[in-house]
C-alpha positions in Angstrom: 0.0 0.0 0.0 1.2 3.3 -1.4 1.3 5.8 1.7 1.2 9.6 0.1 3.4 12.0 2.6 0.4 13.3 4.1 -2.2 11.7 6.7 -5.3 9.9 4.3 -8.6 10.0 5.4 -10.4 6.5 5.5 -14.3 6.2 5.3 -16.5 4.2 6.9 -19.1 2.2 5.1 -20.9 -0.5 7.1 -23.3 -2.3 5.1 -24.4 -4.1 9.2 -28.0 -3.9 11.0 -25.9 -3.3 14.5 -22.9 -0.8 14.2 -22.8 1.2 17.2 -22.7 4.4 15.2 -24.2 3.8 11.6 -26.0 0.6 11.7 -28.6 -0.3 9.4 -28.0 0.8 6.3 -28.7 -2.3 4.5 -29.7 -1.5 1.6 -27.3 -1.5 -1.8 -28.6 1.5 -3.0 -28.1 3.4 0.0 -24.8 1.9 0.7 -23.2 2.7 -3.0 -24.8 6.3 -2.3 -23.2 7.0 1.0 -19.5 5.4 -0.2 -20.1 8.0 -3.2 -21.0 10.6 -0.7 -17.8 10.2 1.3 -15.8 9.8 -2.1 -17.0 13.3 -3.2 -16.2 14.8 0.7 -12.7 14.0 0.0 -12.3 10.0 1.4 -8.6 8.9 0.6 -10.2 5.4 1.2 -13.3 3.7 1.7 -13.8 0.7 4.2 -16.4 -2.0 3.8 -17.5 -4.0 6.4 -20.6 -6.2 7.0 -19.3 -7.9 10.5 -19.9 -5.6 14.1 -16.3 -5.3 15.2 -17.7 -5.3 18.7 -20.5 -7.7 20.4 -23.1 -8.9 18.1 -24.5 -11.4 16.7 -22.6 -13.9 14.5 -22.6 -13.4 10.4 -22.5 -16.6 8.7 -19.8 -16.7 5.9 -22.4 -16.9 3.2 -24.1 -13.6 4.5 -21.3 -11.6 4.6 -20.3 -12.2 1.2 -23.9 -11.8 0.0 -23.4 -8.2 2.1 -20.3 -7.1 1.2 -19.2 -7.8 -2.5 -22.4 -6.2 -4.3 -21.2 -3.5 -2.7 -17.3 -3.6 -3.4 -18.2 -4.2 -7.2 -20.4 -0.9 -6.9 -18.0 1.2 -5.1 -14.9 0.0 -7.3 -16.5 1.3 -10.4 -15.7 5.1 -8.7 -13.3 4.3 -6.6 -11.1 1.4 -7.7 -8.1 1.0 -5.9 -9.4 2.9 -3.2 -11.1 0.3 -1.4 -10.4 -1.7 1.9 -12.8 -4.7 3.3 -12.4 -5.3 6.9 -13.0 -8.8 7.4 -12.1 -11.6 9.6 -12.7 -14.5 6.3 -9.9 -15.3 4.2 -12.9 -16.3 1.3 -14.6 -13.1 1.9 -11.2 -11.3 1.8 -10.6 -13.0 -1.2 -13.9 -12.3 -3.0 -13.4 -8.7 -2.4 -10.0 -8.4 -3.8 -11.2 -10.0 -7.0 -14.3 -7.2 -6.6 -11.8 -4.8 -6.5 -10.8 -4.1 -3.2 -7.0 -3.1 -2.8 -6.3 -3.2 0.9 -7.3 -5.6 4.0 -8.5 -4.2 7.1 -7.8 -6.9 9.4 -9.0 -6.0 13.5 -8.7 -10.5 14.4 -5.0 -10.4 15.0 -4.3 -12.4 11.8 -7.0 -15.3 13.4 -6.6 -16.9 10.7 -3.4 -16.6 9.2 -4.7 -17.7 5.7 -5.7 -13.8 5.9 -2.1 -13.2 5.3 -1.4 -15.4 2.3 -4.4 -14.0 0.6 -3.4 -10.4 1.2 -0.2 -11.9 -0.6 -1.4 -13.7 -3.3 -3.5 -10.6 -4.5 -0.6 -8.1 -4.3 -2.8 -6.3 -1.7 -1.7 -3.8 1.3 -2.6 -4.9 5.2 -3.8 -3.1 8.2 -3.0 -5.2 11.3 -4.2 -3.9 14.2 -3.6 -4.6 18.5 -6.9 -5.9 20.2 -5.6 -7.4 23.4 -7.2 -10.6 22.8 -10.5 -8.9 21.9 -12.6 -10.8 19.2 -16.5 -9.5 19.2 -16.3 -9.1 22.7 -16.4 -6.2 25.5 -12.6 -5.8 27.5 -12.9 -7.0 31.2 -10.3 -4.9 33.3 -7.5 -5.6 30.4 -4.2 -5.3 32.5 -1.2 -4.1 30.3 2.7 -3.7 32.5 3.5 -1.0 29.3 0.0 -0.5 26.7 2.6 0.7 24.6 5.4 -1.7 24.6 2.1 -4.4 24.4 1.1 -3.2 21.1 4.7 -3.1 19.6 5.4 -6.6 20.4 2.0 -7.4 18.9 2.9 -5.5 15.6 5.8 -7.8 15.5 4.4 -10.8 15.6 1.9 -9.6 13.3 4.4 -8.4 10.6 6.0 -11.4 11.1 3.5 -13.9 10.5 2.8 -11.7 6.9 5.8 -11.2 5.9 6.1 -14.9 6.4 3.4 -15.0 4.2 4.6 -13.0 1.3 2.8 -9.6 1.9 5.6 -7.2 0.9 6.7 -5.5 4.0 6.2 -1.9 2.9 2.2 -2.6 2.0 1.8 -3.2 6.0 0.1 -0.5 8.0 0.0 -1.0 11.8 -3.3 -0.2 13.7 -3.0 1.1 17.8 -6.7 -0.3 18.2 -8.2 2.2 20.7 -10.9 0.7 22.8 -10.2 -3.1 21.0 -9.0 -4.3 24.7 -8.2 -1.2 26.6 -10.1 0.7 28.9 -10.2 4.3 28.3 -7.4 5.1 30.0 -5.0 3.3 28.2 -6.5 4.4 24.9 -5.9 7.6 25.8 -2.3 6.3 26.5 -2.1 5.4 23.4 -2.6 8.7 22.0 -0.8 10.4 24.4 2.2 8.2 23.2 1.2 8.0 19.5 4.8 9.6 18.6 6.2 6.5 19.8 4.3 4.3 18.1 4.9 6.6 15.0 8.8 6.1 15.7 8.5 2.3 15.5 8.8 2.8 11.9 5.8 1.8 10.1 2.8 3.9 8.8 0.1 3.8 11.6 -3.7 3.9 11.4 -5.7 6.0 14.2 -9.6 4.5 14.1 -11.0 7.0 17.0 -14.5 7.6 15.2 -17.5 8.4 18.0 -15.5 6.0 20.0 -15.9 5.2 23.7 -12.7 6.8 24.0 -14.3 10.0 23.1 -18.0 8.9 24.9 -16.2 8.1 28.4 -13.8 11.4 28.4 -16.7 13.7 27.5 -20.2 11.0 29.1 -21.6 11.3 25.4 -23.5 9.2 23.8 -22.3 8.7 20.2 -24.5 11.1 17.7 -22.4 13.9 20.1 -18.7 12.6 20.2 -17.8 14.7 17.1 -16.0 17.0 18.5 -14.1 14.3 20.3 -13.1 12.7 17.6 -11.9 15.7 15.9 -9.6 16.4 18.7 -8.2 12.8 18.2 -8.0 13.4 14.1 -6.1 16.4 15.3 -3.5 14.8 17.6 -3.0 11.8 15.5 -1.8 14.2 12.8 0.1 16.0 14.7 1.9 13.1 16.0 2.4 11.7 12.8 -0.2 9.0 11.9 -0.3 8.2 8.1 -4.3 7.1 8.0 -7.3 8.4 9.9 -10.6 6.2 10.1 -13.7 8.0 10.5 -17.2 8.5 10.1 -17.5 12.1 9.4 -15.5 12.7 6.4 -15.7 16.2 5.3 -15.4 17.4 9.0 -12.2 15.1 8.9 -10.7 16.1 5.9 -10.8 20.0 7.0 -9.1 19.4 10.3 -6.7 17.5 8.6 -5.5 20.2 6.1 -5.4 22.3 8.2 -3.3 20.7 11.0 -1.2 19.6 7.6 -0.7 23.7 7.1 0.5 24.6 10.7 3.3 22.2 10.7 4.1 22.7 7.0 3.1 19.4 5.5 0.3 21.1 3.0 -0.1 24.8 1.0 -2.9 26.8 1.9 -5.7 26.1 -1.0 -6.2 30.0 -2.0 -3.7 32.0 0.1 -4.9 35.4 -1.2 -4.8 37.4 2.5 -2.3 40.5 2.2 -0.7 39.2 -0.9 -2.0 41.7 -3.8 -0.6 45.0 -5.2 
């Protein structure tokens, strides 16, 4: 995966009845709508996903894919090679690369390592991400000597285990997971010491989006966390991070320019202010 010298902004499409966030849009129409929506407000990427992250119900293989690949074959007519499916199936990964989707936005841990080898096979770039042992389920007073050092050694193993695989090292992108496993104090750890994970040397992905994060620092529920997670997009670029995933895309993409202007890493679009005769 190519990573421009700027942060990206990733957009979330969940084609899922029980996101905590955006669920239900079900719908094909309404899905390919909103991915066009966020394409048009300036999305680097778009992610799929028809799977809760957190608690829910299980999706049987065979619903996911009936979910998710209409809806990659849409979206890749306007956004081809733009796309990233975040799945725990090797098959559904692999049906989605052949849809069109470039990337793999893998929150399991590598589960199932056949993940990697399709990631490999299709020449496609891999998010990896730290959930402390957190599959579909809530954390239960998660217990870290160094939340930092934990996630690092995690990355390790993950790169590792795809690299192993084939995946060409510099296609791997490296995922903190806030929440995935952590309380909210050791999220906010996490961000606190984002440089550090920055320094470790690979591009890293911040996913802080109406999070609980945000909802336990502020006691809001999540239609009100914007603001939040603004603060977060902020720091993470600031510190650094070379993707944000979010919800609110055009919101996103603003802060993002213009923390990219104060520290010099993007021109001002239509710098006119004191500069005529």
């Amino acid at each position: 995966m190519s990573i421009a010298g700027r942060c990206l902004v990733m957009g979330i499409v969940n084609r899922t009845p029980d996101s905590f966030y955006d669920g239900g849009r079900m719908d094909l129409t309404e899905s390919v709508a909103h991915a066009h929506s966020l394409r048009q407000q300036g999305a680097d990427l778009i992610d799929i996903g028809a799977v809760k992250a957190g608690p829910g119900e299980e999706v049987p293989e065979e619903e996911e894919l009936e979910r998710v690949i209409p809806l990659v074959t849409e979206v890749a007519q306007f956004a081809s090679g733009r796309i990233s499916i975040e799945t725990a199936s090797p098959l559904v990964a692999e049906k989605a690369f052949e849809a069109g989707a470039s990337v793999l936005n893998d929150v399991s841990e590598l589960l199932d390592t056949r993940l990697a080898k399709v990631c490999a096979q299709a020449g496609a770039g891999l998010v990896v991400m730290h959930n402390g042992g957190q599959m579909r389920g809530r954390p239960r007073h998660p217990r870290y000597k160094d939340v930092v050092a934990d996630v690092i050694a995690t990355w390790q193993r993950l790169l590792d285990i795809a690299t192993a695989a084939g995946v060409e090292e510099g296609s791997i992108v490296v995922d903190p997971g806030l929440d995935f496993g952590k309380n909210t104090f050791q999220s906010l750890e996490l961000m606190r010491r984002l440089d550090e994970l920055v320094a470790w040397g690979r591009p890293v992905l911040v996913a802080p989006s109406r999070k609980d994060v945000v909802g336990e620092t502020l006691n809001l529920p999540p239609d009100q966390r914007l603001e939040g997670t603004l603060a977060l997009v902020a720091l993470s670029v600031l510190k650094g991070a070379s993707i944000v995933r979010v919800h609110d895309v055009a919101s996103t993409v603003r802060t993002v320019h213009m923390i990219e202007a104060v520290v010099g890493r993007r021109i001002p679009d239509n710098p006119i202010r004191g500069l005529w005769d």
